[in-house]
mmCIF file of the N, C-alpha and C atoms, coordinates in Angstrom:
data_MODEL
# 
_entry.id   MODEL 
# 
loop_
_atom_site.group_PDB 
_atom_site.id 
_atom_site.type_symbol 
_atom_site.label_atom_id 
_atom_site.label_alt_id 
_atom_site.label_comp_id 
_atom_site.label_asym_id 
_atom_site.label_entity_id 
_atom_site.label_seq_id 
_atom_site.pdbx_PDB_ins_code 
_atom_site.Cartn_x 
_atom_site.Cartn_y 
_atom_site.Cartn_z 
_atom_site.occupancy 
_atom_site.B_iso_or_equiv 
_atom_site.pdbx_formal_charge 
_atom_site.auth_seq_id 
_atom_site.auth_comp_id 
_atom_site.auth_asym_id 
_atom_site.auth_atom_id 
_atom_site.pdbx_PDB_model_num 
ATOM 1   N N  . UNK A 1 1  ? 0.845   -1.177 0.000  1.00 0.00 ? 1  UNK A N  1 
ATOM 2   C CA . UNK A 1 1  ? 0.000   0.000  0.000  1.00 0.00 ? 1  UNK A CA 1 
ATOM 3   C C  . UNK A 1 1  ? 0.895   1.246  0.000  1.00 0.00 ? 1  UNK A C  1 
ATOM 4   N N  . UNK A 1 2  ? 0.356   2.804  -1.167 1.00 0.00 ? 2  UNK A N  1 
ATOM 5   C CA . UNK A 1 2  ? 1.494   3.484  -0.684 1.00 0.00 ? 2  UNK A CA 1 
ATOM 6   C C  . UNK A 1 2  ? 1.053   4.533  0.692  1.00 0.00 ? 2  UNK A C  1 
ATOM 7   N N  . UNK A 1 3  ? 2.046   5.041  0.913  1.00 0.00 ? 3  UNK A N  1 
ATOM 8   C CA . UNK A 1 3  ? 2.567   5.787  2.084  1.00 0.00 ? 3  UNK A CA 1 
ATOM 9   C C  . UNK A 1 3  ? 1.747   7.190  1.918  1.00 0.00 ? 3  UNK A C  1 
ATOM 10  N N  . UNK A 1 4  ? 0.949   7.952  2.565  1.00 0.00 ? 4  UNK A N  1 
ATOM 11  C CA . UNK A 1 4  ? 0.754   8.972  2.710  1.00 0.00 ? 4  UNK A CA 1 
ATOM 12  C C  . UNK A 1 4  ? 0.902   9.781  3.951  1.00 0.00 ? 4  UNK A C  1 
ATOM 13  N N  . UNK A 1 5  ? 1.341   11.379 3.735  1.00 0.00 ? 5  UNK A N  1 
ATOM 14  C CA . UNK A 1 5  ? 1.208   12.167 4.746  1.00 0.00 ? 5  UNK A CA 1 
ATOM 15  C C  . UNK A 1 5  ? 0.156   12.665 4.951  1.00 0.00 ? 5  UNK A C  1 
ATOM 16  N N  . UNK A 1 6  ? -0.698  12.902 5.997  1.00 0.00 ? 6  UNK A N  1 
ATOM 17  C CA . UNK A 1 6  ? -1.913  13.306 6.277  1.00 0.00 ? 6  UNK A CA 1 
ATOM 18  C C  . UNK A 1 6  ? -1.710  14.699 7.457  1.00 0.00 ? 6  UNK A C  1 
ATOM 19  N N  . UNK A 1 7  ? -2.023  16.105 7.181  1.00 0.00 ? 7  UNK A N  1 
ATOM 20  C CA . UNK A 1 7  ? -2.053  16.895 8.416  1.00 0.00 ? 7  UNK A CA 1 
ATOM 21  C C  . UNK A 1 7  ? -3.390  17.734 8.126  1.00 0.00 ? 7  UNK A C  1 
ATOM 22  N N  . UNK A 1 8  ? -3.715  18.664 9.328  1.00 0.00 ? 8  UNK A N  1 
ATOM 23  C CA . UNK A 1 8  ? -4.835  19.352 9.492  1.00 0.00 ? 8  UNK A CA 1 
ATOM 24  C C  . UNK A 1 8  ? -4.519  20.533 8.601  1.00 0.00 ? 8  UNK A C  1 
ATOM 25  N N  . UNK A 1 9  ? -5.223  21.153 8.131  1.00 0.00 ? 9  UNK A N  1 
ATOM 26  C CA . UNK A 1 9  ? -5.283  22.828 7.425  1.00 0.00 ? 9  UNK A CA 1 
ATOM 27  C C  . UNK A 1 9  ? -5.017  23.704 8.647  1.00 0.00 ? 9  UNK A C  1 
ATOM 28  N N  . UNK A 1 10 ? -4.641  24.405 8.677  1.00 0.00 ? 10 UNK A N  1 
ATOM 29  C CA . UNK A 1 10 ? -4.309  25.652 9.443  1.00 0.00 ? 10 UNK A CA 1 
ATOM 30  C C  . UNK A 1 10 ? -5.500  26.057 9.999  1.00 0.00 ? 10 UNK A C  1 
ATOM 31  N N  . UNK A 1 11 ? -6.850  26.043 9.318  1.00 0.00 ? 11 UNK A N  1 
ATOM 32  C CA . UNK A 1 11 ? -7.859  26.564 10.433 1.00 0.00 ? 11 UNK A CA 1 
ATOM 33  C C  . UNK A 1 11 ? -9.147  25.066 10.679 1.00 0.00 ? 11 UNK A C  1 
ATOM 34  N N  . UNK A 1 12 ? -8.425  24.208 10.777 1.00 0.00 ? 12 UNK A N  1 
ATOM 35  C CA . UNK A 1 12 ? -9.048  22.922 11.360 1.00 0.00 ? 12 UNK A CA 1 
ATOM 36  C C  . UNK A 1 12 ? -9.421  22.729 12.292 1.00 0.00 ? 12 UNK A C  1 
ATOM 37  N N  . UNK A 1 13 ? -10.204 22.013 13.020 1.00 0.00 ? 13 UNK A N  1 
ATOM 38  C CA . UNK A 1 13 ? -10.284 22.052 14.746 1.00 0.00 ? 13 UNK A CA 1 
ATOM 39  C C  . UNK A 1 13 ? -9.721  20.734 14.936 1.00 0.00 ? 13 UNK A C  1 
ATOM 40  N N  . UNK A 1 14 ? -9.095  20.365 16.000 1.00 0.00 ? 14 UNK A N  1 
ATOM 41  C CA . UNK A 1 14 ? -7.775  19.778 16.367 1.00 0.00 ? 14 UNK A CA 1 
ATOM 42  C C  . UNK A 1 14 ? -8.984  18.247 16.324 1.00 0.00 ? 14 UNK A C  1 
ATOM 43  N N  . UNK A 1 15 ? -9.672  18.074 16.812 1.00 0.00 ? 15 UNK A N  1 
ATOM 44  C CA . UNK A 1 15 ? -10.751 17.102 16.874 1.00 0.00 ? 15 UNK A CA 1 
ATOM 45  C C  . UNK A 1 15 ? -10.650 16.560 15.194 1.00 0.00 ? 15 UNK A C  1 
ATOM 46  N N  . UNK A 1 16 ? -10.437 17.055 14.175 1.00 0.00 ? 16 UNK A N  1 
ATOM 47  C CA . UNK A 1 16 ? -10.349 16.221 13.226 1.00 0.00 ? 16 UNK A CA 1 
ATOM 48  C C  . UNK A 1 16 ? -9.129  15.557 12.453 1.00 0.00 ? 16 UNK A C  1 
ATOM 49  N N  . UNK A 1 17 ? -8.221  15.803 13.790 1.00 0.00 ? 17 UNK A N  1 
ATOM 50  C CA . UNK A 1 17 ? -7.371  14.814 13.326 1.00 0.00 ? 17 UNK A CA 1 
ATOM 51  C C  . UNK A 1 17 ? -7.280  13.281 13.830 1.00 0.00 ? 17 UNK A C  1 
ATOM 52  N N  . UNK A 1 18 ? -7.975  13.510 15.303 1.00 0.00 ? 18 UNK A N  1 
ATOM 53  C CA . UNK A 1 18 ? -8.681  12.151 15.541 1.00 0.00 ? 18 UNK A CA 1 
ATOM 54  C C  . UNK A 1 18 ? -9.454  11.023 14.523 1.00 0.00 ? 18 UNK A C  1 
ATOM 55  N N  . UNK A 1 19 ? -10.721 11.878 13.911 1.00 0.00 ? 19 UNK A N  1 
ATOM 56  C CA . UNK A 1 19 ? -11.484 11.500 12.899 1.00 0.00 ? 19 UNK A CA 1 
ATOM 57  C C  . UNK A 1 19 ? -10.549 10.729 11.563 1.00 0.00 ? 19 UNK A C  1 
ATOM 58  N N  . UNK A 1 20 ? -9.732  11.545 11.885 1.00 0.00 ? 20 UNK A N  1 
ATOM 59  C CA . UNK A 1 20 ? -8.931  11.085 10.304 1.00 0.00 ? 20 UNK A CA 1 
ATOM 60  C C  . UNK A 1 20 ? -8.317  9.719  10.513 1.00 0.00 ? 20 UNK A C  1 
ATOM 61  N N  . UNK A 1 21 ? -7.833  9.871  11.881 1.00 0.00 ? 21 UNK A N  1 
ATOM 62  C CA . UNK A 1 21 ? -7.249  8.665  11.927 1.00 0.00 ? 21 UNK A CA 1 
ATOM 63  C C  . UNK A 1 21 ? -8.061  7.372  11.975 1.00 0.00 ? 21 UNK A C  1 
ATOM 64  N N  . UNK A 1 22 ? -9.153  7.679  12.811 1.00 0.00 ? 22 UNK A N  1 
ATOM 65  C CA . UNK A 1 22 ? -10.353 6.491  12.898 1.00 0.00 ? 22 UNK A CA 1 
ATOM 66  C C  . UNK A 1 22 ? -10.619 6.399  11.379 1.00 0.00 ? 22 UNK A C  1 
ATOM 67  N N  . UNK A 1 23 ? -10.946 7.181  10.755 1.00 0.00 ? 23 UNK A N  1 
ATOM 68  C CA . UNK A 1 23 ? -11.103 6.949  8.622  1.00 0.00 ? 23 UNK A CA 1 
ATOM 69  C C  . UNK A 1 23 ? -10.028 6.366  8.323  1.00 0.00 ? 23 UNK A C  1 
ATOM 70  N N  . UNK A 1 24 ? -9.193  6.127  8.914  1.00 0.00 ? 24 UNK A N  1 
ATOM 71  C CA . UNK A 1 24 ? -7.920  5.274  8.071  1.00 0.00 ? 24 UNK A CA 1 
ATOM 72  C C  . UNK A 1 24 ? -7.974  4.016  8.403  1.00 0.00 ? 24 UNK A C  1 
ATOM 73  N N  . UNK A 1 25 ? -8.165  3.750  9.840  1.00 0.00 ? 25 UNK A N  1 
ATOM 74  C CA . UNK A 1 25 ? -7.894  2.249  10.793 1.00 0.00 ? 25 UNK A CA 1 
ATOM 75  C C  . UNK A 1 25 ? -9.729  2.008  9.771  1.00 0.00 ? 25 UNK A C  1 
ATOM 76  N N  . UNK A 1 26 ? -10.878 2.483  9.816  1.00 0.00 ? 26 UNK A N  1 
ATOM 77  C CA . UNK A 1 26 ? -11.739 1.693  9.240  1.00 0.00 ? 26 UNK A CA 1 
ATOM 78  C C  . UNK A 1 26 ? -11.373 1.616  7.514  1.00 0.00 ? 26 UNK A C  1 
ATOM 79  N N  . UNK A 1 27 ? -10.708 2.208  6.644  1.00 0.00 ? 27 UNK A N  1 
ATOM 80  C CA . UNK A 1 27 ? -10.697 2.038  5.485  1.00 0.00 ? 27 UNK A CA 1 
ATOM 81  C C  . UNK A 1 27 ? -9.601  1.101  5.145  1.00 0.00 ? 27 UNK A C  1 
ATOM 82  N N  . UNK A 1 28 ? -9.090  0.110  6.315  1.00 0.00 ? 28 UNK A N  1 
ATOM 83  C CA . UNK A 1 28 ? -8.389  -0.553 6.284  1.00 0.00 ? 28 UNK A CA 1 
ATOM 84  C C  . UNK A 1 28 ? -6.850  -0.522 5.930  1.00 0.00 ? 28 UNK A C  1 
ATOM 85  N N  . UNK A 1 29 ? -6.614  1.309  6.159  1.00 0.00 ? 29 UNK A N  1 
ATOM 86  C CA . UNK A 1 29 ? -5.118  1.753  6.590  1.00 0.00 ? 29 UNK A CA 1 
ATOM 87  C C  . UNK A 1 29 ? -4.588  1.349  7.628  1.00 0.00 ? 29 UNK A C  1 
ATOM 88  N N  . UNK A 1 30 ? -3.132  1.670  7.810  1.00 0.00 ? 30 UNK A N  1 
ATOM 89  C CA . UNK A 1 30 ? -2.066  1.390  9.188  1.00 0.00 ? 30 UNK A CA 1 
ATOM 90  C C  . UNK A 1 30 ? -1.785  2.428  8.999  1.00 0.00 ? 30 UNK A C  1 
ATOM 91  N N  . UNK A 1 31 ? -1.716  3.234  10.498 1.00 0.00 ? 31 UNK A N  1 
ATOM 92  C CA . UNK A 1 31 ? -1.000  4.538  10.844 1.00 0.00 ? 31 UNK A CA 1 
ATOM 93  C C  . UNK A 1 31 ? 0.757   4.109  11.246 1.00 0.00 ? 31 UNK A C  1 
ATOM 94  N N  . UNK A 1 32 ? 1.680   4.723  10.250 1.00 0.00 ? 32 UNK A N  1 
ATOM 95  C CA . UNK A 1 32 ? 2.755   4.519  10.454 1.00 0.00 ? 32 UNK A CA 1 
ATOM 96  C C  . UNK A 1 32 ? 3.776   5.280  11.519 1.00 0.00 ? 32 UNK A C  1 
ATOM 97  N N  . UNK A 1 33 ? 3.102   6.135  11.658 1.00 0.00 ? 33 UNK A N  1 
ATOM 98  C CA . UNK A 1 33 ? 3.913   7.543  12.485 1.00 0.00 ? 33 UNK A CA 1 
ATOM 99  C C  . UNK A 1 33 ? 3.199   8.835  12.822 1.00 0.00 ? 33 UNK A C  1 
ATOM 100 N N  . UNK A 1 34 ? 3.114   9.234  13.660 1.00 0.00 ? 34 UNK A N  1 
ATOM 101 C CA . UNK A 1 34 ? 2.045   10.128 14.173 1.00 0.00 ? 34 UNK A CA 1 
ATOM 102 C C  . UNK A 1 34 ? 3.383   11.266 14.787 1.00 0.00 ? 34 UNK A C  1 
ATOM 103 N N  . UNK A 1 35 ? 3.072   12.578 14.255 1.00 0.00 ? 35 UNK A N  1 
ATOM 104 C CA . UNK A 1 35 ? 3.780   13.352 14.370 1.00 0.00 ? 35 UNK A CA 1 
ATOM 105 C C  . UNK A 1 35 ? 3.634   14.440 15.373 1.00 0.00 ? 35 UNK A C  1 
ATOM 106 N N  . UNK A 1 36 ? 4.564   15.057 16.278 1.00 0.00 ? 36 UNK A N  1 
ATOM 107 C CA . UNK A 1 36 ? 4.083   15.807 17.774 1.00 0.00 ? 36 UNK A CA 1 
ATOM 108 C C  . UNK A 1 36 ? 4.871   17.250 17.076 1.00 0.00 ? 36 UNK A C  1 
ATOM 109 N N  . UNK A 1 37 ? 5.400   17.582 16.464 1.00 0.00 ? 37 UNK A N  1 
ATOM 110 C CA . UNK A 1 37 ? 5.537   18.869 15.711 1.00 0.00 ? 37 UNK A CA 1 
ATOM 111 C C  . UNK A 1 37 ? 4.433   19.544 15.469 1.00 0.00 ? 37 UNK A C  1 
ATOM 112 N N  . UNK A 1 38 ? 3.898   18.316 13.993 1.00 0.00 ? 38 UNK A N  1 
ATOM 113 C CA . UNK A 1 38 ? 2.727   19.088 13.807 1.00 0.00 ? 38 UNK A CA 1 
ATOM 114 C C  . UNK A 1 38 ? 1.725   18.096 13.707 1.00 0.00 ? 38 UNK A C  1 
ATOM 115 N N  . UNK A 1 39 ? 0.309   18.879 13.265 1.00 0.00 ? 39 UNK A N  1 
ATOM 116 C CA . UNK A 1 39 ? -0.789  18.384 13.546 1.00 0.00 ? 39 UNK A CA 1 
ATOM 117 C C  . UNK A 1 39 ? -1.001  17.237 12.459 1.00 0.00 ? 39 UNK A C  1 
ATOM 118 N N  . UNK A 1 40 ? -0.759  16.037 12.612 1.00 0.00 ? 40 UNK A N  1 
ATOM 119 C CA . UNK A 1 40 ? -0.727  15.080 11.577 1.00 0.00 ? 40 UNK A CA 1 
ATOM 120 C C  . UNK A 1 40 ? 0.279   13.828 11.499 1.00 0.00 ? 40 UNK A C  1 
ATOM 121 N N  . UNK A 1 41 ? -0.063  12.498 10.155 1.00 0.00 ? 41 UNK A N  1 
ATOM 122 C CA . UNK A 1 41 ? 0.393   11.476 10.646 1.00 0.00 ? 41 UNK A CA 1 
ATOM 123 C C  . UNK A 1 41 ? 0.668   11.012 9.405  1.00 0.00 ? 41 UNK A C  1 
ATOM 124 N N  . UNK A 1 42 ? 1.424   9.844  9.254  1.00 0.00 ? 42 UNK A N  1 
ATOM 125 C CA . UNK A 1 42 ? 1.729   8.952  8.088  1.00 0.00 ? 42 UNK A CA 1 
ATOM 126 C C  . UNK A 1 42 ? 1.004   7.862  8.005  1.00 0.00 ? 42 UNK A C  1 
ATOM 127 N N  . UNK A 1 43 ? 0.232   7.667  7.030  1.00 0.00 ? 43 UNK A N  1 
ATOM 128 C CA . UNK A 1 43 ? -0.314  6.217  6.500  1.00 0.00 ? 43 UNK A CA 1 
ATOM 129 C C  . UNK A 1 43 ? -0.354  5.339  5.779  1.00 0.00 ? 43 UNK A C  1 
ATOM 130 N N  . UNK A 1 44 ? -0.587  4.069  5.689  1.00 0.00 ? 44 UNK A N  1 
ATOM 131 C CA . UNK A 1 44 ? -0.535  3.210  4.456  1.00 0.00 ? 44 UNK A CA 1 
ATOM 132 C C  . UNK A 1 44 ? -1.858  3.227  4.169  1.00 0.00 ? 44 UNK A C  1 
ATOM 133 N N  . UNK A 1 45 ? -2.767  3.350  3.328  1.00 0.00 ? 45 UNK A N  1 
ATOM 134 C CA . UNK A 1 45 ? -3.608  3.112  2.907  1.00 0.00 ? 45 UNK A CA 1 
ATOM 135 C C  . UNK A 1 45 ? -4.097  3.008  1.420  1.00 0.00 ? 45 UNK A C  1 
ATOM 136 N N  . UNK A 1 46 ? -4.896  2.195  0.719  1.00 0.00 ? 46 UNK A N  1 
ATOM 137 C CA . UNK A 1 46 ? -5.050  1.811  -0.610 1.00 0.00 ? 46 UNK A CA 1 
ATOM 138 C C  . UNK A 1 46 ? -5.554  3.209  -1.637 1.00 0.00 ? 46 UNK A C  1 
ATOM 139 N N  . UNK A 1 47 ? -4.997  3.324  -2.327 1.00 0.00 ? 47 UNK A N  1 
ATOM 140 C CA . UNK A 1 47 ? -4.926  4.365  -3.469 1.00 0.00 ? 47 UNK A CA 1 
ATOM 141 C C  . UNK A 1 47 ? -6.659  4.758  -3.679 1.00 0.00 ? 47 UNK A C  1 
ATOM 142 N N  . UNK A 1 48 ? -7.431  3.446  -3.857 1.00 0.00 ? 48 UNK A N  1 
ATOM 143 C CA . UNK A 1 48 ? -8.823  3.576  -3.806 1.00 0.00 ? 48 UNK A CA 1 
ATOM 144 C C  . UNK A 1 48 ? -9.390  4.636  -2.896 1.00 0.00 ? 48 UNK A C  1 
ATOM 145 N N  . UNK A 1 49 ? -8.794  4.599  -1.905 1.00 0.00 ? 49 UNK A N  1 
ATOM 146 C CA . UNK A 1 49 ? -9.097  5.732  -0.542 1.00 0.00 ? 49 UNK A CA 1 
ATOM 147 C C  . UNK A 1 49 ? -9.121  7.025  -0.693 1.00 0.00 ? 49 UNK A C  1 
ATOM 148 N N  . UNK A 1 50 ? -7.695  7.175  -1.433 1.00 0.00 ? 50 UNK A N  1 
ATOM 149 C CA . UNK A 1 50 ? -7.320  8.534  -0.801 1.00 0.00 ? 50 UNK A CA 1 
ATOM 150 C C  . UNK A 1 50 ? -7.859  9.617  -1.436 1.00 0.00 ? 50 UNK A C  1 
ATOM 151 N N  . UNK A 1 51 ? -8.878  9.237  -2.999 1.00 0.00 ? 51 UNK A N  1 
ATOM 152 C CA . UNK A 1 51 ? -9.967  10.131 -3.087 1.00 0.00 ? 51 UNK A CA 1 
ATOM 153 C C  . UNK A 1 51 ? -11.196 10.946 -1.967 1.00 0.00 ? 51 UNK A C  1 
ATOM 154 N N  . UNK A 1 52 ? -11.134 9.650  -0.935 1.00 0.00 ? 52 UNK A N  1 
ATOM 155 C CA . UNK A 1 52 ? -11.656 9.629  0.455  1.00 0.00 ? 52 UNK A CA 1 
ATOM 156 C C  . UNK A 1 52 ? -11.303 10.810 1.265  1.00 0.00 ? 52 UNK A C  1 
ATOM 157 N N  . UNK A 1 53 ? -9.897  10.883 1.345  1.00 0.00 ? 53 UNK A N  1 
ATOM 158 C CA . UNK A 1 53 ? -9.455  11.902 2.390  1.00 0.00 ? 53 UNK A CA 1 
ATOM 159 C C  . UNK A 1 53 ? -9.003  13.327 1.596  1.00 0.00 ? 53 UNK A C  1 
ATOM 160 N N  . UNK A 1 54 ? -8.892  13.314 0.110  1.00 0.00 ? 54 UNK A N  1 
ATOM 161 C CA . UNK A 1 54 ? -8.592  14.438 -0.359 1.00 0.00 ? 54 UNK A CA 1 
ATOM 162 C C  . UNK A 1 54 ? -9.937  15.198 -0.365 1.00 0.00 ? 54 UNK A C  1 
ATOM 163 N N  . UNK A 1 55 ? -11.133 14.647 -0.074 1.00 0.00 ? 55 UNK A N  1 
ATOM 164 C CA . UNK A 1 55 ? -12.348 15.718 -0.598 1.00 0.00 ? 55 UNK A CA 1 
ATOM 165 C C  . UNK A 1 55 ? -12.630 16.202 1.168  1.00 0.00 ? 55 UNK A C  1 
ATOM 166 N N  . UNK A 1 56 ? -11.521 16.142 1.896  1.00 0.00 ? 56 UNK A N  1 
ATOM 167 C CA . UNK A 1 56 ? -12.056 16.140 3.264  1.00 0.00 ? 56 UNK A CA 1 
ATOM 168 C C  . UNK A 1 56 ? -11.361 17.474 3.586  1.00 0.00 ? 56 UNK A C  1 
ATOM 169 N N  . UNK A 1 57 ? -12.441 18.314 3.921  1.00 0.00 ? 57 UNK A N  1 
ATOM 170 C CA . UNK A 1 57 ? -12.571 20.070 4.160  1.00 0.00 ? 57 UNK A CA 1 
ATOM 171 C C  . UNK A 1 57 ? -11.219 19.765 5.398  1.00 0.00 ? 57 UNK A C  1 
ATOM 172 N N  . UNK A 1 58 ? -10.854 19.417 5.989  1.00 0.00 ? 58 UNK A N  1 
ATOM 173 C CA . UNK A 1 58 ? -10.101 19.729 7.048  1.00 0.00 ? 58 UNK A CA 1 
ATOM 174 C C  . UNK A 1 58 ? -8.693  19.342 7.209  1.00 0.00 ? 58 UNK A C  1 
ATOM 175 N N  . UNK A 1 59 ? -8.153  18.098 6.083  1.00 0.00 ? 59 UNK A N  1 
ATOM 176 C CA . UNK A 1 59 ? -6.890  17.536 5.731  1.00 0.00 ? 59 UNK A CA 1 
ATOM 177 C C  . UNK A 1 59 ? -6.457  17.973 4.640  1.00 0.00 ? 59 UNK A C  1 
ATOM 178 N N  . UNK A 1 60 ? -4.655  17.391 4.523  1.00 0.00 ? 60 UNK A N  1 
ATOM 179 C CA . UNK A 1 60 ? -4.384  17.772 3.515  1.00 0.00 ? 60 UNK A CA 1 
ATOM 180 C C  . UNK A 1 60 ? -3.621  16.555 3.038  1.00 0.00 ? 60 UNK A C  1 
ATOM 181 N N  . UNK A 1 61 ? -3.820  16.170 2.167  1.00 0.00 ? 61 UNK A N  1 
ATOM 182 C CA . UNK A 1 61 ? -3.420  14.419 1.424  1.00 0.00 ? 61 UNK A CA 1 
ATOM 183 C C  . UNK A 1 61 ? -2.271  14.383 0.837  1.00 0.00 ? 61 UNK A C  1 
ATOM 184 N N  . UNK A 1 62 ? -1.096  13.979 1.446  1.00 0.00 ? 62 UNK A N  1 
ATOM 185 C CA . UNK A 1 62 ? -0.083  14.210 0.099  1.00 0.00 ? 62 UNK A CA 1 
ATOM 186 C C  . UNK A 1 62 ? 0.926   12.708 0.180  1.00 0.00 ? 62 UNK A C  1 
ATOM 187 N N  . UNK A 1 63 ? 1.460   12.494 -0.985 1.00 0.00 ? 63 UNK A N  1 
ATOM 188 C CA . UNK A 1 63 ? 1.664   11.073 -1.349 1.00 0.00 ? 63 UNK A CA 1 
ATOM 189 C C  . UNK A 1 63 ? 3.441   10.992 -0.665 1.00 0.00 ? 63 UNK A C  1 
ATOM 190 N N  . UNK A 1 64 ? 3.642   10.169 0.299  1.00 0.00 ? 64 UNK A N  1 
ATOM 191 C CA . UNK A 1 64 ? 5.066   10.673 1.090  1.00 0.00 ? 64 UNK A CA 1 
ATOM 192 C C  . UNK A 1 64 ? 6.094   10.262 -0.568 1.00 0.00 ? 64 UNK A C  1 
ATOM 193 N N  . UNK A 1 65 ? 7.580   10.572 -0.435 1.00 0.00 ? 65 UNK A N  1 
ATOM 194 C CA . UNK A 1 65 ? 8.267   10.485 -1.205 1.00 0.00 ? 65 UNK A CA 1 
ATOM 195 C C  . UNK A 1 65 ? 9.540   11.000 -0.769 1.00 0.00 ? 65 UNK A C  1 
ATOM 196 N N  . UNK A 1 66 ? 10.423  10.832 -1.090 1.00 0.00 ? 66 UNK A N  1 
ATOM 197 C CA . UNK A 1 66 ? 11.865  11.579 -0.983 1.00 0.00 ? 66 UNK A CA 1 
ATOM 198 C C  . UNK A 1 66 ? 12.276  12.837 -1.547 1.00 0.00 ? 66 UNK A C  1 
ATOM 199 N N  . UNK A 1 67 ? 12.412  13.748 -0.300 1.00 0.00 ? 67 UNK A N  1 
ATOM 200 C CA . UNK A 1 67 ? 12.623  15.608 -0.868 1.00 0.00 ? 67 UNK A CA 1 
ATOM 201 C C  . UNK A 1 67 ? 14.197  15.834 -1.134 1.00 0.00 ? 67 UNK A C  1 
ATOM 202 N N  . UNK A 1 68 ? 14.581  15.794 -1.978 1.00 0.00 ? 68 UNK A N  1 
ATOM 203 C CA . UNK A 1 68 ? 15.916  16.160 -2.601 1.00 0.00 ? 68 UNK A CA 1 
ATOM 204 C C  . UNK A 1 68 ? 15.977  18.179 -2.146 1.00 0.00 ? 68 UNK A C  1 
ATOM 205 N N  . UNK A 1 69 ? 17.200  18.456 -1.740 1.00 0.00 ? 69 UNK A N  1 
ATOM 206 C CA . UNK A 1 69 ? 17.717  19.861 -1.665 1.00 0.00 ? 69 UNK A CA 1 
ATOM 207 C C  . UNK A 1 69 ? 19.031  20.194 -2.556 1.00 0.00 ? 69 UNK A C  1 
ATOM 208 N N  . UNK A 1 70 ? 19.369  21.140 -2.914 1.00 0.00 ? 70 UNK A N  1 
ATOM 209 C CA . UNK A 1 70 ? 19.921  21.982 -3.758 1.00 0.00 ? 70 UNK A CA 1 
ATOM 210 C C  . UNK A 1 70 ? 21.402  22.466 -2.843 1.00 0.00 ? 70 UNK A C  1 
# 
């Protein structure tokens, strides 16, 4: 399954990052890493999904990968 980063929008209420995570453990994701910086977590979950969490007013969906610097 691939890897996604999942965090809240800037004017989210902190309560839906709970939600998100319960939407992952039922859509039959694994939370890989849960982050105390910021508001948000890493998941495995099936590609089928993540149409799921991108139409969701309060997250932001992005596909993890390796950030190269200059």
């Amino acid at each position: 399954m691939p890897l996604y980063n999942i965090t809240l929008k800037t004017d989210a209420p902190v309560e839906e990052l709970e939600k998100a995570k319960a939407s992952v453990r039922e859509k039959g994701g694994v939370i890989r890493h849960e982050y105390s910086i910021i508001k948000g977590f890493t998941a495995e979950f099936p590609d089928d999904n993540v149409q799921t969490f991108e139409s969701t007013e309060h997250v932001h969906v992005e596909q993890d990968g390796a950030v190269e610097t200059q």
